[in-house]
PyMOL Python script that loads the backbone (N, CA, C, O; Angstrom):
from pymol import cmd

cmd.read_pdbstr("""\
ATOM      1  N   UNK A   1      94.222  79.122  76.331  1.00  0.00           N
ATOM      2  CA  UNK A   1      94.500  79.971  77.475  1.00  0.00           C
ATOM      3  C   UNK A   1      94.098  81.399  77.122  1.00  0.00           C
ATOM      4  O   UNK A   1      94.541  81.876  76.077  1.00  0.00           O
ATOM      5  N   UNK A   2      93.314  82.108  77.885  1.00  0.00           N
ATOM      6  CA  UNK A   2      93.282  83.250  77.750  1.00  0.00           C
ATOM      7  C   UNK A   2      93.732  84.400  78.023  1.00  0.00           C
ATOM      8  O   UNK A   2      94.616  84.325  78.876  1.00  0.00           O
ATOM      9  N   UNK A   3      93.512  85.474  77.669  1.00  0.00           N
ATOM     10  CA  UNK A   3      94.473  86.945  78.448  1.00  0.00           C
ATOM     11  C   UNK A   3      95.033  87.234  79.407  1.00  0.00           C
ATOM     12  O   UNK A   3      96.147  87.720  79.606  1.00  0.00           O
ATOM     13  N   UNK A   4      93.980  86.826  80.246  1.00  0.00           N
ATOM     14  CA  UNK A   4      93.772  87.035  81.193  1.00  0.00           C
ATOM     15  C   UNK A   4      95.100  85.967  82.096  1.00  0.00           C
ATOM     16  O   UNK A   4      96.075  86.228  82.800  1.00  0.00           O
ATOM     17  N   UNK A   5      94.586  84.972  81.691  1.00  0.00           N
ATOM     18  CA  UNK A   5      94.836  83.460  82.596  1.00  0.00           C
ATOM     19  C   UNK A   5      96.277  84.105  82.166  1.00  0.00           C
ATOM     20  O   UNK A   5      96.936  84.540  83.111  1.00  0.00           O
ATOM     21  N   UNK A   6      96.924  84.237  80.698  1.00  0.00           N
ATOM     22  CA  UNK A   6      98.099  84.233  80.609  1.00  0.00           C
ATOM     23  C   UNK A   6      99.000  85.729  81.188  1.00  0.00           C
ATOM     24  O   UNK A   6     100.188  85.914  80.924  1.00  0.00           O
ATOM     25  N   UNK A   7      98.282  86.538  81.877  1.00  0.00           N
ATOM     26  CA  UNK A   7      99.023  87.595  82.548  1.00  0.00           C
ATOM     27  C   UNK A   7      98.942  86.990  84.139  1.00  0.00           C
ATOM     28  O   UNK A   7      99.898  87.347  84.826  1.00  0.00           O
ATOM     29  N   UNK A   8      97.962  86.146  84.810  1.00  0.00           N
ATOM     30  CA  UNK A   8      98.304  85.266  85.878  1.00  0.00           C
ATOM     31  C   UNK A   8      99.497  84.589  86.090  1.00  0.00           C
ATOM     32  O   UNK A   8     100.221  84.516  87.083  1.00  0.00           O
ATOM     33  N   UNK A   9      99.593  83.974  84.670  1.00  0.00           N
ATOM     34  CA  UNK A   9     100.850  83.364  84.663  1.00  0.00           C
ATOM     35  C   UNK A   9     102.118  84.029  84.765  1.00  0.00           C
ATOM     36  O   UNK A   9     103.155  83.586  85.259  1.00  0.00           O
ATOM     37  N   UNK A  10     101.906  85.163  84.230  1.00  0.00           N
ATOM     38  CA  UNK A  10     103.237  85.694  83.700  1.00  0.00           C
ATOM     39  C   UNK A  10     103.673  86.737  85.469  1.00  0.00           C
ATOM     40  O   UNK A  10     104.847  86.803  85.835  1.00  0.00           O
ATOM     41  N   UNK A  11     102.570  87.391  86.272  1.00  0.00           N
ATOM     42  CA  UNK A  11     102.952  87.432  87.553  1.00  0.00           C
ATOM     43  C   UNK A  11     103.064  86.323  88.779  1.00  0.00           C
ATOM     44  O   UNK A  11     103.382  86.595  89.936  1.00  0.00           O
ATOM     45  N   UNK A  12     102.831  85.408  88.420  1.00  0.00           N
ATOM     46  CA  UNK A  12     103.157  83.765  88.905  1.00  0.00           C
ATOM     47  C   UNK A  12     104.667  83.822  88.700  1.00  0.00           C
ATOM     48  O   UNK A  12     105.332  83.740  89.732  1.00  0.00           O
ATOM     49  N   UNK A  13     105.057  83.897  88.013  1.00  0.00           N
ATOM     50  CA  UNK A  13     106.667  83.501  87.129  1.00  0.00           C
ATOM     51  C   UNK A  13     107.288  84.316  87.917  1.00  0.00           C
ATOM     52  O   UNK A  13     108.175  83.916  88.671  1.00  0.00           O
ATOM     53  N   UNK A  14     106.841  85.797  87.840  1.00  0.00           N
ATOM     54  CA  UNK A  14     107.657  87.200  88.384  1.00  0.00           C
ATOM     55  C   UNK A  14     107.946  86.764  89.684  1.00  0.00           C
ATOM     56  O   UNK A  14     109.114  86.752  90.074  1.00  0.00           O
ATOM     57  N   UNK A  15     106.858  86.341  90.525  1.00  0.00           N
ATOM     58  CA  UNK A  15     106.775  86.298  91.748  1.00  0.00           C
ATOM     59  C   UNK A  15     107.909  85.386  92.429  1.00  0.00           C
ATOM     60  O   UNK A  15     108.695  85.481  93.372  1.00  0.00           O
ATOM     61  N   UNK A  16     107.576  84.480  91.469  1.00  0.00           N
ATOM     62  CA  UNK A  16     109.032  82.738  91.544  1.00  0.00           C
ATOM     63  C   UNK A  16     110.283  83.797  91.598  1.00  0.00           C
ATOM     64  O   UNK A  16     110.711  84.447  92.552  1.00  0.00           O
ATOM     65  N   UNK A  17     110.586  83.756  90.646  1.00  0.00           N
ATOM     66  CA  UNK A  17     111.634  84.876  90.413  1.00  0.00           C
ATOM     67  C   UNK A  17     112.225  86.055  91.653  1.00  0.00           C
ATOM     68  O   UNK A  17     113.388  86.249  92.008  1.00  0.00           O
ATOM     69  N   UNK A  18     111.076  86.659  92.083  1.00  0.00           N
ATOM     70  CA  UNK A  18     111.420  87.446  92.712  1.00  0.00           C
ATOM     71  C   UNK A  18     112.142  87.095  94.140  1.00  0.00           C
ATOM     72  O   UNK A  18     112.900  87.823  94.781  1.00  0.00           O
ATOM     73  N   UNK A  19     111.510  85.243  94.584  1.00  0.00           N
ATOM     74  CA  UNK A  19     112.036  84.645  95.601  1.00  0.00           C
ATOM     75  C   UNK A  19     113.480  84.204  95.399  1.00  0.00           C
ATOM     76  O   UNK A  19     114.401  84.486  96.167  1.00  0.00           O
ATOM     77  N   UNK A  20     113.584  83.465  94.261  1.00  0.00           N
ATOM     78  CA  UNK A  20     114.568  82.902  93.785  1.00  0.00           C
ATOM     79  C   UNK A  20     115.624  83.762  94.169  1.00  0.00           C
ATOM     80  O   UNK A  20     116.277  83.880  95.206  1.00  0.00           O
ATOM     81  N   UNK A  21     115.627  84.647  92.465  1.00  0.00           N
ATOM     82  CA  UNK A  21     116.756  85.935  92.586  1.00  0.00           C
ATOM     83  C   UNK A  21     116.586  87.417  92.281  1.00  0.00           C
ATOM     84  O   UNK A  21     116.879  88.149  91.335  1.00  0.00           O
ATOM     85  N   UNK A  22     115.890  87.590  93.675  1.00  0.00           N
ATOM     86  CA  UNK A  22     115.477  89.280  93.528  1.00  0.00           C
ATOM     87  C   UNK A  22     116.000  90.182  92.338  1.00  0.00           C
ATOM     88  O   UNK A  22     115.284  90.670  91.464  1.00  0.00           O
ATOM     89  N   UNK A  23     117.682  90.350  92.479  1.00  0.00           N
ATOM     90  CA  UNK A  23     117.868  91.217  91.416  1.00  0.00           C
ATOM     91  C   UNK A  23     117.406  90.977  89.960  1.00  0.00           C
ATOM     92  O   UNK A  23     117.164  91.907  89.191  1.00  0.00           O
ATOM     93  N   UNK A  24     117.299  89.665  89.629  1.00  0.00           N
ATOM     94  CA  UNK A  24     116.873  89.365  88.749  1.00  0.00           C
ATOM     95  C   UNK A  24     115.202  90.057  88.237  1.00  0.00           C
ATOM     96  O   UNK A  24     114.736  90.475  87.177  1.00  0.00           O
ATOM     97  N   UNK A  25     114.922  89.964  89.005  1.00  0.00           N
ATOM     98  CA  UNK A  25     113.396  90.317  88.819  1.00  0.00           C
ATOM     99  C   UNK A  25     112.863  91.821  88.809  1.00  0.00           C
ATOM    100  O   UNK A  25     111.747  92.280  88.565  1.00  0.00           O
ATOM    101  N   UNK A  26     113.831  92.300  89.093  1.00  0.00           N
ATOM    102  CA  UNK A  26     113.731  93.947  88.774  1.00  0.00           C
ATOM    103  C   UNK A  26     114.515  94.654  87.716  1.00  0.00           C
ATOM    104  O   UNK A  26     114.536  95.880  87.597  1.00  0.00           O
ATOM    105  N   UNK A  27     115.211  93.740  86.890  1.00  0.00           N
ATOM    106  CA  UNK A  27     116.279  94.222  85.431  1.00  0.00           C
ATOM    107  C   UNK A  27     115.458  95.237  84.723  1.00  0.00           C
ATOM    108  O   UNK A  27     115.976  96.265  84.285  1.00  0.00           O
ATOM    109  N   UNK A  28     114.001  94.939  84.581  1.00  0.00           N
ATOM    110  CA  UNK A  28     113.299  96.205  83.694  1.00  0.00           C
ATOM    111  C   UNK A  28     112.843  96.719  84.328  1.00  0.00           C
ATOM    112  O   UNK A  28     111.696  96.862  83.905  1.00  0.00           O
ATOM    113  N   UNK A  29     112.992  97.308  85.449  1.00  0.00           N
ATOM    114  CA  UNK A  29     112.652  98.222  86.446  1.00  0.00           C
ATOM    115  C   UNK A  29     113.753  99.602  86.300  1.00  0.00           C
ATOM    116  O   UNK A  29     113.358 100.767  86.343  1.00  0.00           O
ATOM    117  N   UNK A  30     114.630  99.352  86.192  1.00  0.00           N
ATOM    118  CA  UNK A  30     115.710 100.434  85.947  1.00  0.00           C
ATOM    119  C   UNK A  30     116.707 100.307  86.782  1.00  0.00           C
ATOM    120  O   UNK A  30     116.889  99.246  87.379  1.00  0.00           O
ATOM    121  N   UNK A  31     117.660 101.596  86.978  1.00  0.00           N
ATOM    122  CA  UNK A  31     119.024 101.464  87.525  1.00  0.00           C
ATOM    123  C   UNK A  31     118.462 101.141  89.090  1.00  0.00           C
ATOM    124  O   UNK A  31     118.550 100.044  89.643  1.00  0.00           O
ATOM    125  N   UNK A  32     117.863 102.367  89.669  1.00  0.00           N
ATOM    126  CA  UNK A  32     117.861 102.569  90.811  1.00  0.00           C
ATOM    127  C   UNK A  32     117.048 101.028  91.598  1.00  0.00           C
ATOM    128  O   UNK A  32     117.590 100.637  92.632  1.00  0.00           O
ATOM    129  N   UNK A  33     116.137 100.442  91.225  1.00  0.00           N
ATOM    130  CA  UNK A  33     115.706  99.244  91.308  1.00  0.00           C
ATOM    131  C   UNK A  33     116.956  98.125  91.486  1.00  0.00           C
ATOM    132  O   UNK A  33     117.225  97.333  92.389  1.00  0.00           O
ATOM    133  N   UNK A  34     117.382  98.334  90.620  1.00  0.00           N
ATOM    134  CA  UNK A  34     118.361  96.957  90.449  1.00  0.00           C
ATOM    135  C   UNK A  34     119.159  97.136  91.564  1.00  0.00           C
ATOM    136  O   UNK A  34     119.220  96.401  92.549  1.00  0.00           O
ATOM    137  N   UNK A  35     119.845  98.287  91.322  1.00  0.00           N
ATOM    138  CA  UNK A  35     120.758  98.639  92.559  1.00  0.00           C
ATOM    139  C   UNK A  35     120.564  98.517  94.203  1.00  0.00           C
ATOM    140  O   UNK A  35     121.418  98.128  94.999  1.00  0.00           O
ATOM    141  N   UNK A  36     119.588  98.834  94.417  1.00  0.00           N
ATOM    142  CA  UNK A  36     118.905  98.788  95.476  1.00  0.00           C
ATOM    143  C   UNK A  36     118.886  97.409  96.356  1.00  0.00           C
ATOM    144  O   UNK A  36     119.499  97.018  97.349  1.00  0.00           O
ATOM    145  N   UNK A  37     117.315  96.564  95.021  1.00  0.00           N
ATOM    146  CA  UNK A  37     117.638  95.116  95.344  1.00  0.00           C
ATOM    147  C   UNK A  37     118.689  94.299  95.394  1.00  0.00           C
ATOM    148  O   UNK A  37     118.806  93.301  96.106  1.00  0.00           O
ATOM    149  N   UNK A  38     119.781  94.922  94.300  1.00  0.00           N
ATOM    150  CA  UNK A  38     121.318  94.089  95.008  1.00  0.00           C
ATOM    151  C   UNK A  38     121.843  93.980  96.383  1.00  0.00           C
ATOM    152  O   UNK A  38     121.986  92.932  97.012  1.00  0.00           O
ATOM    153  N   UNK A  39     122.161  95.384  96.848  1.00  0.00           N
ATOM    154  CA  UNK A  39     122.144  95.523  97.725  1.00  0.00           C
ATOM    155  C   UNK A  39     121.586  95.008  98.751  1.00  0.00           C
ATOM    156  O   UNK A  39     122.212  94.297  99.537  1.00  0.00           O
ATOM    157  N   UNK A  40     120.189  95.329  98.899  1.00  0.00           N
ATOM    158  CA  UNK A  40     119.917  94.422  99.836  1.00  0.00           C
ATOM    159  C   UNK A  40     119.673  92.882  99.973  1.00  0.00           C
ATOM    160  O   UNK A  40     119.230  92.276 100.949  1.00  0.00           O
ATOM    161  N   UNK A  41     120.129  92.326  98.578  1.00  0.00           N
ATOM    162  CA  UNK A  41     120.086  90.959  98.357  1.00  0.00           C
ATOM    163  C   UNK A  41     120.988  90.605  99.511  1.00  0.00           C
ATOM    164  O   UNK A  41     120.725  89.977 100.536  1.00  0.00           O
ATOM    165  N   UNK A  42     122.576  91.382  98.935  1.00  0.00           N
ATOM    166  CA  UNK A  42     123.810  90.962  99.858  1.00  0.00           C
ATOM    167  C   UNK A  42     123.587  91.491 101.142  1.00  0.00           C
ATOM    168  O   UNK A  42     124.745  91.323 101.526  1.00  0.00           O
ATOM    169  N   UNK A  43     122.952  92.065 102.248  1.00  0.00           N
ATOM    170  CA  UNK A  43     122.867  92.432 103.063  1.00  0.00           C
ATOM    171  C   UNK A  43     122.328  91.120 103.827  1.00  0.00           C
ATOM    172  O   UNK A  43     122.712  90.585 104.867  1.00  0.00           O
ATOM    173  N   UNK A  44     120.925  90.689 102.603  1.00  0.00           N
ATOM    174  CA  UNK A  44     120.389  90.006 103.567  1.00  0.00           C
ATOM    175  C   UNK A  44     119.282  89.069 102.367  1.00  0.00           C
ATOM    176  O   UNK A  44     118.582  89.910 101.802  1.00  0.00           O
ATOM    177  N   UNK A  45     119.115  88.340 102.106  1.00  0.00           N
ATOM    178  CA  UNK A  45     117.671  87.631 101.481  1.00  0.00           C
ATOM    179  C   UNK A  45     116.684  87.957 101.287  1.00  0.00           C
ATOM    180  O   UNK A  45     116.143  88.173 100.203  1.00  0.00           O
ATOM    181  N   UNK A  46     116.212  88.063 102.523  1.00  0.00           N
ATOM    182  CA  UNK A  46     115.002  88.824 103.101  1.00  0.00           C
ATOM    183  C   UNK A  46     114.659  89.983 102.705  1.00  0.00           C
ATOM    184  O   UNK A  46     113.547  90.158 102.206  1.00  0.00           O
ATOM    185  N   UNK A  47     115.341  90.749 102.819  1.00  0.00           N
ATOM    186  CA  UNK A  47     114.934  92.200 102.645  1.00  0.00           C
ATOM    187  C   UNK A  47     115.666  92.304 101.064  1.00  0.00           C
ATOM    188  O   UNK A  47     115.474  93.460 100.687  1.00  0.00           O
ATOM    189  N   UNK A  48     116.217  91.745 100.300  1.00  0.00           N
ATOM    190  CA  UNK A  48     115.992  91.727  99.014  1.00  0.00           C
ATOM    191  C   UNK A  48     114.602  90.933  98.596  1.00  0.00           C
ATOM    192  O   UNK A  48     113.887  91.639  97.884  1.00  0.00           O
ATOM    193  N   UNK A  49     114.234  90.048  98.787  1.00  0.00           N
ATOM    194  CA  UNK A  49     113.178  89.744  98.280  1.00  0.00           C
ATOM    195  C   UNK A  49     112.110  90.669  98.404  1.00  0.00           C
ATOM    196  O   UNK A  49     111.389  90.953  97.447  1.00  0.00           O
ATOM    197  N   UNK A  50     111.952  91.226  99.709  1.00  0.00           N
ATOM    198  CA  UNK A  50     111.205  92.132 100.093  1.00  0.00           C
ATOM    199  C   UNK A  50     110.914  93.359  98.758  1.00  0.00           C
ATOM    200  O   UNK A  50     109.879  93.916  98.393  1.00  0.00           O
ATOM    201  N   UNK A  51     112.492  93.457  98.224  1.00  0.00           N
ATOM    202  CA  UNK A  51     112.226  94.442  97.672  1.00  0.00           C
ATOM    203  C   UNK A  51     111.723  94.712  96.255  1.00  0.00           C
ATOM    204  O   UNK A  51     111.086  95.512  95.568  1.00  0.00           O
ATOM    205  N   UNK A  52     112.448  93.470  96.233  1.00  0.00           N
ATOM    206  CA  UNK A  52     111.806  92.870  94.107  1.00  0.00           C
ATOM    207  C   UNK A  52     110.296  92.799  94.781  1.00  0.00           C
ATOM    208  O   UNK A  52     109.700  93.452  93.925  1.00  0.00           O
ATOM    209  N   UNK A  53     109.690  92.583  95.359  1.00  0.00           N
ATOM    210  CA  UNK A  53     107.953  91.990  95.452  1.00  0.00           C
ATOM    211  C   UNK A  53     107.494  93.653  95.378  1.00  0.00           C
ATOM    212  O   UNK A  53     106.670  94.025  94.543  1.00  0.00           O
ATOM    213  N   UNK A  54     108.162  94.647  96.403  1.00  0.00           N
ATOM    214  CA  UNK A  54     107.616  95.784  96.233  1.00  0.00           C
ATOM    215  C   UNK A  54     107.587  96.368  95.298  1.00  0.00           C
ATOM    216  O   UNK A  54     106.505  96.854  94.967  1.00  0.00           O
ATOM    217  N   UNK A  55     109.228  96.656  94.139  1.00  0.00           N
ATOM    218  CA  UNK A  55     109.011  97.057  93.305  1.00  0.00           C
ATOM    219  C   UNK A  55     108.695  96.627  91.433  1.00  0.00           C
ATOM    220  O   UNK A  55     108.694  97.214  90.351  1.00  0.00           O
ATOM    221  N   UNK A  56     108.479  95.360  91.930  1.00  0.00           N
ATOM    222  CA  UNK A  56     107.175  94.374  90.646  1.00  0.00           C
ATOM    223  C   UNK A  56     105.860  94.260  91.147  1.00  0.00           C
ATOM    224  O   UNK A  56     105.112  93.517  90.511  1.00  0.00           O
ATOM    225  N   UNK A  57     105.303  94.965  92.383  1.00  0.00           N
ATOM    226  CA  UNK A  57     103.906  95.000  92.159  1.00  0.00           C
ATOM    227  C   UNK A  57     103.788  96.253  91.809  1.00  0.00           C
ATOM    228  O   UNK A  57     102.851  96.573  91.077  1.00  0.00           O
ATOM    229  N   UNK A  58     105.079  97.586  92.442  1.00  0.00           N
ATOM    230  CA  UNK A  58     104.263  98.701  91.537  1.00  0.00           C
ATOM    231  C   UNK A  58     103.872  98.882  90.052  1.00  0.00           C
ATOM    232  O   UNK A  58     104.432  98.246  89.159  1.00  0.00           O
ATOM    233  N   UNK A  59     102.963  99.708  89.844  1.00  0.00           N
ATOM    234  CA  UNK A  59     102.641  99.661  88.449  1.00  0.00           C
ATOM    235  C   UNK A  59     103.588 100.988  87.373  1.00  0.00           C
ATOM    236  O   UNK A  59     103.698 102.210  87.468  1.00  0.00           O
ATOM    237  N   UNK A  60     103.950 100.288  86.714  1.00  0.00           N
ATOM    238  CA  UNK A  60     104.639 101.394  85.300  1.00  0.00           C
ATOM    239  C   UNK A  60     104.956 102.480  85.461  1.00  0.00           C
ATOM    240  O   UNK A  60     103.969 103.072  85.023  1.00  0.00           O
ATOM    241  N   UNK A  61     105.749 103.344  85.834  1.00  0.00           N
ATOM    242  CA  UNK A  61     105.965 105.268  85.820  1.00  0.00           C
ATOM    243  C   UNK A  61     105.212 105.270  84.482  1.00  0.00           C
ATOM    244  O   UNK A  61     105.016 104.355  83.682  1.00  0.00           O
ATOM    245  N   UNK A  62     104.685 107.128  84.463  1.00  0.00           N
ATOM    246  CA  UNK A  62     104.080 106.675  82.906  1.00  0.00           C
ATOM    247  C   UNK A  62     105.339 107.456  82.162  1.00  0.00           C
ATOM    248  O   UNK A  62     105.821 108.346  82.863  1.00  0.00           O
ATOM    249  N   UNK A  63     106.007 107.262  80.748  1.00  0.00           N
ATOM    250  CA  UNK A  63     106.672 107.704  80.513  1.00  0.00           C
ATOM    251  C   UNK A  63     106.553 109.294  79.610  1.00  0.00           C
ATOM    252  O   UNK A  63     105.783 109.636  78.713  1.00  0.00           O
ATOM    253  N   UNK A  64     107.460 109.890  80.170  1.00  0.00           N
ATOM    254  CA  UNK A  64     107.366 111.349  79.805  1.00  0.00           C
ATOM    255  C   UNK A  64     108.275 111.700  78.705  1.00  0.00           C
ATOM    256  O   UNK A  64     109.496 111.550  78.713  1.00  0.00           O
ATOM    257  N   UNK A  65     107.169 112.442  77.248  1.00  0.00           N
ATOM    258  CA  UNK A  65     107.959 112.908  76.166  1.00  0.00           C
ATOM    259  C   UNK A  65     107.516 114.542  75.674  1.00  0.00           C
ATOM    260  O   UNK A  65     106.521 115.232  75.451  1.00  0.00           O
ATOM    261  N   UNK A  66     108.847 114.598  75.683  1.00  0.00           N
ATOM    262  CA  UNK A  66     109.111 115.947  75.184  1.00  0.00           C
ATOM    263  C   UNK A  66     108.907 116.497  74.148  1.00  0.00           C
ATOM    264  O   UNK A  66     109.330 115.787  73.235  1.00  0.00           O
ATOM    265  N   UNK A  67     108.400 117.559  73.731  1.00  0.00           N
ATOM    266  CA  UNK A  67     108.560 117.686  72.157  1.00  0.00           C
ATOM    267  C   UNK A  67     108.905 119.155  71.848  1.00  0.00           C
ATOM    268  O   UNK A  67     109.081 119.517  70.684  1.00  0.00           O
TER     269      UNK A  67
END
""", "prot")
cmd.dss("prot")
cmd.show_as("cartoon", "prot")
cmd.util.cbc("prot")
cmd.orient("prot")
């Protein structure tokens, strides 16, 4: 399997996930993520799933260091 094929896979999985159990799928996303998609998990399904898909396709903040 290659690099490639195996980062297919690995947003294949996310994606499962993200239907399954939204909050789940945003844990390394951070507070405000998680929180969010909870929320609207319990509100509604829908619009939690909605929200893990939006915020696992964005890409990475870049991280900022101080020195």
């Amino acid at each position: 399997m290659t690099l490639r094929a195996r980062a297919h896979t690995m947003s294949l999985l996310r994606v499962i996930v993200c239907l399954l159990l939204p909050p789940a799928a945003v844990l390394d996303k951070g507070c405000g993520p998680i929180v969010l998609t909870t929320v609207l998990t319990l509100v509604g399904w829908v619009p939690g799933v909605i929200a893990a898909i939006i915020f696992c396709a964005r890409p990475p903040a870049p991280s900022v260091h101080r020195h």
